[in-house]
N, C-alpha and C positions, 0 to 999 in steps of 0.2 A: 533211477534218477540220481542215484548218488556219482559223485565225479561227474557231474553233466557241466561240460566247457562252459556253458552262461553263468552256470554255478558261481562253479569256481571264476571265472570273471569275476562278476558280481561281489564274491568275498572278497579279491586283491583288491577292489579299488575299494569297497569298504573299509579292510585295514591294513591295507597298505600303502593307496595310492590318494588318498587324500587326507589333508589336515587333520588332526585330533583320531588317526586311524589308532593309534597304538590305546588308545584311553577306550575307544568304543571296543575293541579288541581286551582289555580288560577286563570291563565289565562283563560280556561274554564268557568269559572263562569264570569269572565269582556266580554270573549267576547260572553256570552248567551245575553246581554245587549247590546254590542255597538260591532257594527265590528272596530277595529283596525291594525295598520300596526305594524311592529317590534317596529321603532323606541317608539311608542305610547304606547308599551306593557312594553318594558323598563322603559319609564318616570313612568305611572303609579304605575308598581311595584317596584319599585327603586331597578333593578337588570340592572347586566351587558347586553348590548347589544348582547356579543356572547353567552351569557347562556339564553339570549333568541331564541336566532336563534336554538342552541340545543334543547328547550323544543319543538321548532316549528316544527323541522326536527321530534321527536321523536310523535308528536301529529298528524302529518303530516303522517306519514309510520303508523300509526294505522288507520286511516281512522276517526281521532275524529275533527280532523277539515280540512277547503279546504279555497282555496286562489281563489280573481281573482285579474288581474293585474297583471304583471311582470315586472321584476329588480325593479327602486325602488318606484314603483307603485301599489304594492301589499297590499292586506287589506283581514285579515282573518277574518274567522266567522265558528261557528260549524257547523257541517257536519250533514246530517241526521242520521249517525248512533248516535251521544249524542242526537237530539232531540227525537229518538225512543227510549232511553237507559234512558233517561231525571230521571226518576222514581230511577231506580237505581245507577242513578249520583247522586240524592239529598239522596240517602240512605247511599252512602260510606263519601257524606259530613259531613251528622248527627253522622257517626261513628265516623268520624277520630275529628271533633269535641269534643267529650266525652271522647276520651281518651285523650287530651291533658292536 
C-alpha cells in the first residue's frame, strides 16, 4: 500500500493543494515526534488555538491522524495511514521545500 497513487493524491491536495496545507503539514511532522494535545500544538506553532482545532478536524476526517482521550484529555498522534504513506510524506515535504 505504500506509494499507492490515491495516496499520495490524497497527501498533495492535503498539504499542498489547499489552504492552510503547509500548518496541517506542520503539525504532522511535530507530532511524528511527540504526541500532543490542541492546546500544545498551538503553543508550539504560535498559531491560533481555533485554527488549530480546524487543521485537527480536517487531518482528523482524512484519516492522517487519531486521538485518545476525550474533552479536554485528548492527545493526538499519526494514524497508520501517514506511517504507511511516511515515504511519500517525506517526498511532498522535500517538494514544497524547494520551491519556497
Amino acid at each position: 500500500m505504500a506509494n499507492d497513487p490515491d495516496s499520495k493524491r490524497l497527501l498533495w491536495f492535503v498539504f499542498a493543494g489547499s489552504r492552510g496545507g503547509l500548518n496541517r503539514l506542520k503539525i504532522i511532522s511535530i507530532l511524528k515526534n511527540t504526541p500532543l494535545n490542541t492546546n500544545q500544538l498551538s503553543k508550539e506553532l504560535g498559531l491560533d488555538y481555533k485554527a488549530i482545532q480546524h487543521h485537527i478536524k480536517v487531518l482528523e476526517k482524512n484519516n492522517m491522524i487519531t486521538k485518545i482521550g476525550e474533552k479536554y484529555n485528548v492527545v493526538y498522534f499519526t494514524s497508520n495511514f501517514i506511517e504507511t504513506n511516511m515515504e511519500s510524506f517525506n517526498e511532498i515535504v522535500g517538494k514544497l521545500e524547494k520551491s519556497k
